[in-house]
C-alpha positions, 0 to 999 in steps of 0.5 A: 038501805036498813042492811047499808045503815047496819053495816055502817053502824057495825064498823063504827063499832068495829073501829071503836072496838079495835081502840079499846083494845089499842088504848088497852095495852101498857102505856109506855112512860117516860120512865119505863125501863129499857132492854138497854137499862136492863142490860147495864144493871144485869152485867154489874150484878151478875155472879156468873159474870163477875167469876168471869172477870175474876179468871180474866185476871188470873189468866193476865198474871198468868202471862206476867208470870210467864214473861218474869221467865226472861228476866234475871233472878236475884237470890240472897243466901246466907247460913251457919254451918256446923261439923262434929270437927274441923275438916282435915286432909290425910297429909302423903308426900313420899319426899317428907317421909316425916309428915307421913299420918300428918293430918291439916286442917282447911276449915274450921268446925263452925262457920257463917256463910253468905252471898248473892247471885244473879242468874239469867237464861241465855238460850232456852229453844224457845222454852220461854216464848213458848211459854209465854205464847201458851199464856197469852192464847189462854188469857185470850181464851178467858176473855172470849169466854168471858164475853160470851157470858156477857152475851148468854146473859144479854139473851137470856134477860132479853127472854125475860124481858120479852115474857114480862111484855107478852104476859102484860098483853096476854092479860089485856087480852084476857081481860078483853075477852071477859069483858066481852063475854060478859057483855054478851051475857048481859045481852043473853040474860036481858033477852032471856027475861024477855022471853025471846031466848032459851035457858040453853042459850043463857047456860052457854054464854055463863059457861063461856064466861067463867072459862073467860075468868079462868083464862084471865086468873092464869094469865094474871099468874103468868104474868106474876111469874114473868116479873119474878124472873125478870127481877131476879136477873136485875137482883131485885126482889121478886115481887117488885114492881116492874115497868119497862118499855115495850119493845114491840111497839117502840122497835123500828128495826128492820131485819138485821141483813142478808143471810150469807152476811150473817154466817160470815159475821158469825164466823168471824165474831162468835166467841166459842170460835174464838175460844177454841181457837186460842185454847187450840194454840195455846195448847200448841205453845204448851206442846212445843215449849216441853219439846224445847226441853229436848234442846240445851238449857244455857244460862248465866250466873255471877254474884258474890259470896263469903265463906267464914274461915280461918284457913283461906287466904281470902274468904270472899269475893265475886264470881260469874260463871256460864251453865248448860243443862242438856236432857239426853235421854229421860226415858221418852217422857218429854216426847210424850208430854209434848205428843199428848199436848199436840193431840190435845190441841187437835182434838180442840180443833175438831170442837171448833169444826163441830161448833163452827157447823152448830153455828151456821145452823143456828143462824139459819134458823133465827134468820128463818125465824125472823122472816117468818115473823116478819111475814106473819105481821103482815096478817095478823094486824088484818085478822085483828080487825076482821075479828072484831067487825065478824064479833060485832056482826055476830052480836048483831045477828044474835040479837035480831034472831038470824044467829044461834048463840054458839055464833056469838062465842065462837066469834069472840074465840076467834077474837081472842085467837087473833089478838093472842097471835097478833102479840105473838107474832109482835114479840116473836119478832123481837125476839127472833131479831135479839136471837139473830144478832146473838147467833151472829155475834153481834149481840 
């Protein structure tokens, strides 16, 4: 009946342990700050990001630049021209022998002219809309780039978030264990001036103590530290405050699907695929418009012009007209430009290959990373609660004299381990699940 009685007295203590520890943790306010709000703020502020934005728009005026090709050109030319005397010509007709060494003038010496033009191509071989086409891939390129910053930045403030979340429960955890530790060694000093337990004992448990207190000063700056890097991201100053939501005990979320899904998902959406992939066309497009230089280059001009002088009957008037350019030989430079912009090309397509195989493999490890973590909390919240009844059994073993001191701290040692794994394996789950979804491109 007393050993019945006991037991019963240990897990209500055991119980009443586990809600300290419980009412320990950072309370979550209604104003806390959510992963989500965190997000927003970071991808205002981000220079990175911003630098992105600023290329997305070089590479659309890029395109409009390369789409003004098909459009005609207007062109207004005027000027004053000078000669040391006025052009002549040598007058020789055999039937007027006397206007033999006769010179005539056909222009005067100074003269203004003027005129405007309007010119368009024809037909290019596709130079043009090749051009275009290269332009188009390459916005595409930027903007896939840009969005994988967006998601790099996403990841990397959900580690900073996450570090905030797992130094604040380490404290907590720390802070557990000195005060149980001091506990202990009240226990010990009261025994100790009874007579009942030797100074060996009373050394121990002062010894335990102060690693204890060590312990909570490096997780106090730890978690100094966490905050810093938080606030750095949110370009807030560094020693602020920081309140924000804890994701480990508000997540609901389960595991985010089936493997095969995923990989496809990631396939499919991963923006490096996508950036490579353009980059790869848009060299293509470069490749094939050089290679339209081969062919001929047909445009068409008109306008109207003035030319001041004396001697011509009409000075002015309208003109159209149609040119053809056609390259027959330079010498094999256009084969070879077009030749090292295909390699180029294919040379991004084996990147593409390489990265598409980093890829699947990085969604393989943070799936498996994530049913590992799942599986671990399954255990840990067990262990916790076995910790605290074994530490409380200890305490009450100790103090009857049926257990060596050493019992009593290596008891609280394992408490201590279970509550570090039981947050462990809490936020490596968060962690890995926000890992996951930016392996597949979802994030």
């Amino acid at each position: 009946m007393k050993n019945t009685h006991l037991l019963k007295k240990i897990r209500r203590n055991a119980v009443s342990l586990i809600c300290i520890n419980l009412f320990c943790w950072p309370q979550v306010s209604i104003a806390s700050e959510t992963l989500e709000q965190a997000w927003v703020i970071a991808l205002q502020r981000d220079h990175t990001l911003a630098a992105a934005q600023q290329k997305e728009r070089g590479a659309a005026h890029q395109v409009a630049a390369a789409q003004a090709n098909y459009l005609p050109k207007l062109a207004l030319d005027a000027g004053y021209l000078r000669t040391e005397s006025e052009p002549a010509a040598k007058v020789n007709i055999p039937a007027l022998p006397f206007l033999k060494g006769a010179v005539l003038p056909f222009a005067q010496d100074g003269a203004y002219f003027g005129g405007v033009s309007v010119s368009a191509p024809l037909y290019t071989g596709g130079k043009i809309s090749s051009g275009v086409g290269a332009a188009q891939a390459q916005a595409e390129a930027v903007q896939a780039r840009s969005q994988l910053s967006k998601s790099e930045l996403k990841l990397a403030l959900a580690h900073a978030y996450i570090m905030v979340l797992r130094a604040e429960h380490a404290v907590t955890v720390a802070n557990s264990h000195v005060a149980a530790v001091a506990r202990h060694v009240s226990d010990v000093q009261a025994l100790f001036n009874q007579g009942y337990v030797a100074r060996h004992d009373l050394l121990a448990s002062q010894v335990a103590l102060a690693n204890a207190q060590q312990l909570a000063l490096q997780t106090d700056n730890g978690l100094a530290m966490a905050r810093a890097a938080y606030n750095r991201w949110l370009g807030r100053p560094q020693d602020g405050m920081v309140d924000i939501l804890d994701i480990g005990v508000s997540s609901q979320q389960a595991a985010s699907g089936d493997l095969a899904s995923l990989l496809s998902a990631a396939d499919s959406q991963r923006k490096e695929l996508q950036e490579l992939d353009q980059q790869s066309l848009a060299y293509k497009k470069q490749a094939a418009s050089v290679a339209a230089g081969h062919l001929p280059q047909i445009g068409i001009s008109a306008g109207w012009s003035k030319l001041e002088n004396r001697y011509l009957a009409e000075d002015k008037g309208w003109w159209v007209g149609v040119v053809m350019k056609w390259e027959l030989f330079d010498g094999g430079l256009i084969r070879h430009q077009a030749a090292q912009l295909s390699a180029t090309s294919q040379a991004i397509q084996e990147m593409q290959e390489d990265t598409r195989e980093r890829i699947a493999l990085q969604v393989r490890q943070s799936w498996l990373a994530q049913q590992e973590a799942q599986a671990r909390m399954a255990l840990v919240g067990k262990a916790s609660e076995q910790a605290d009844e074994t530490l409380l059994l200890a305490r009450e073993r100790y103090r009857s004299g049926l257990a060596p001191n050493s019992e009593v701290l290596d008891a609280e040692t394992r408490r201590l381990q279970a509550y570090s794994n039981r947050d462990n394996a809490i936020y490596d789950r968060e962690l890995a699940r926000l890992q996951l979804q930016y392996a597949s491109g979802q994030l």
